[in-house]
C-alpha positions as CSV (number, residue, x, y, z in Angstrom):
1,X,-28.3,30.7,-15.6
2,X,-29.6,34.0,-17.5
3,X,-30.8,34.1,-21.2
4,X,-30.8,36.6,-23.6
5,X,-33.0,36.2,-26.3
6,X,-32.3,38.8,-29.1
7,X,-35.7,40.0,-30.9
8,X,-38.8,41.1,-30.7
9,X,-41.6,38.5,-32.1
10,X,-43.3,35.6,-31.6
11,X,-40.4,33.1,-31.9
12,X,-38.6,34.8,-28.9
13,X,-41.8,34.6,-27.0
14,X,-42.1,30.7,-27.4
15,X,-38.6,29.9,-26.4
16,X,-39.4,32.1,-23.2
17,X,-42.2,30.9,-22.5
18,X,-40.7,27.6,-22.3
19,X,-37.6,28.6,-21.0
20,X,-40.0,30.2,-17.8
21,X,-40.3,26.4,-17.0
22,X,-36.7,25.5,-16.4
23,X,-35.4,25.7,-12.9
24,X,-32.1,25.8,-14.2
25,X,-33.0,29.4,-15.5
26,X,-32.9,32.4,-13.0
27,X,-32.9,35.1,-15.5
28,X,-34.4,36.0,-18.9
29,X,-33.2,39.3,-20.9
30,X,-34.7,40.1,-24.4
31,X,-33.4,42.6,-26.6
32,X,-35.7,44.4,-27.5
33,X,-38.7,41.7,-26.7
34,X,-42.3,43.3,-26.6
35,X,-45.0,43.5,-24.5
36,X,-45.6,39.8,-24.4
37,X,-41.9,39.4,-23.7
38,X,-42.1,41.5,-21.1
39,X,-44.4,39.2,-18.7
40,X,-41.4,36.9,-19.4
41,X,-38.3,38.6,-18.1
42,X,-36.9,41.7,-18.7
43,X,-36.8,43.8,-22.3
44,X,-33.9,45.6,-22.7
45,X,-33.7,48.9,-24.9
46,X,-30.3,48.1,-26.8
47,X,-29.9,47.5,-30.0
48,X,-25.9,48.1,-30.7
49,X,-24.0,45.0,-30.9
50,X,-21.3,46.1,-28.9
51,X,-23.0,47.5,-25.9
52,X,-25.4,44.2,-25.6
53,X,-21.8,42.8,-25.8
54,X,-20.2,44.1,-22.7
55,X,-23.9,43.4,-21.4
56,X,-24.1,39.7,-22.1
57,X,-20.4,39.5,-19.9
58,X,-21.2,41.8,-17.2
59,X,-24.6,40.0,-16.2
60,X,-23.2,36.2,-16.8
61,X,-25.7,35.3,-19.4
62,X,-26.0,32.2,-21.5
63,X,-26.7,33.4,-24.9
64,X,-29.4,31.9,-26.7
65,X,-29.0,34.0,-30.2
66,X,-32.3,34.9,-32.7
67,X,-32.6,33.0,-35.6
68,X,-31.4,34.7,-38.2
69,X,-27.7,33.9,-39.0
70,X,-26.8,37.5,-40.4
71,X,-27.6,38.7,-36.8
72,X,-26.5,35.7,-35.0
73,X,-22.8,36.1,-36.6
74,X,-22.6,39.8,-36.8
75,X,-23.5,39.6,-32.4
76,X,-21.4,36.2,-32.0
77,X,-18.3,38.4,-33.5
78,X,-18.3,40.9,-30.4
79,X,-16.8,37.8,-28.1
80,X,-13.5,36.4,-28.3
81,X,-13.3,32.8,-29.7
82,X,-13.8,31.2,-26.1
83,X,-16.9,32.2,-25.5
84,X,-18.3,31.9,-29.3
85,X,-17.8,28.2,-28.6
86,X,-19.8,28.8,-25.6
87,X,-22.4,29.4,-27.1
88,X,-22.5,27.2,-30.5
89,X,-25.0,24.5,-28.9
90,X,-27.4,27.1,-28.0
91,X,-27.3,28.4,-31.2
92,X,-28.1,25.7,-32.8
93,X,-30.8,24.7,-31.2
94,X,-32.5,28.1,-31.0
95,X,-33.0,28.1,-35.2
């Protein structure tokens, strides 16, 4: 499966690092991640809601939200209510 983790700290880094060490994940995409993030996966240089959006649907990723609900529910409104529900466990557990 492929990740996106949305931010650029510490945090983000953790859950990568960890998320490095699960075979079920092929991919990891941070938006905009950092240098550390970077030994991780892949940063990503967008920070509009709506083109990490049509991202998120045209790369098949599981999306694993950043902790902070304002951002988590203005991102989680760019999807149509199928795949919000998607992606409620992983938000939860991501906070």
């Amino acid at each position: 499966m492929n990740v996106l983790m949305i931010g650029a700290g510490g945090r983000e880094y953790s859950i990568g690092l960890a998320l490095t060490k699960d075979e079920n994940v092929e991919k990891i995409y941070f938006a905009p991640g950092n240098g550390a993030t970077d030994t991780l996966g892949e940063n990503l240089d967008i920070s509009d809601f709506s083109e990490l959006a049509d991202f998120v649907e045209a790369n098949d990723i599981v999306f694993i939200p950043a902790s902070f609900m304002r951002t988590t529910s203005l991102f989680l409104g760019k999807f149509p209510a199928n795949i919000t529900k998607g992606t409620s466990f992983l938000t939860r557990i991501s906070m």
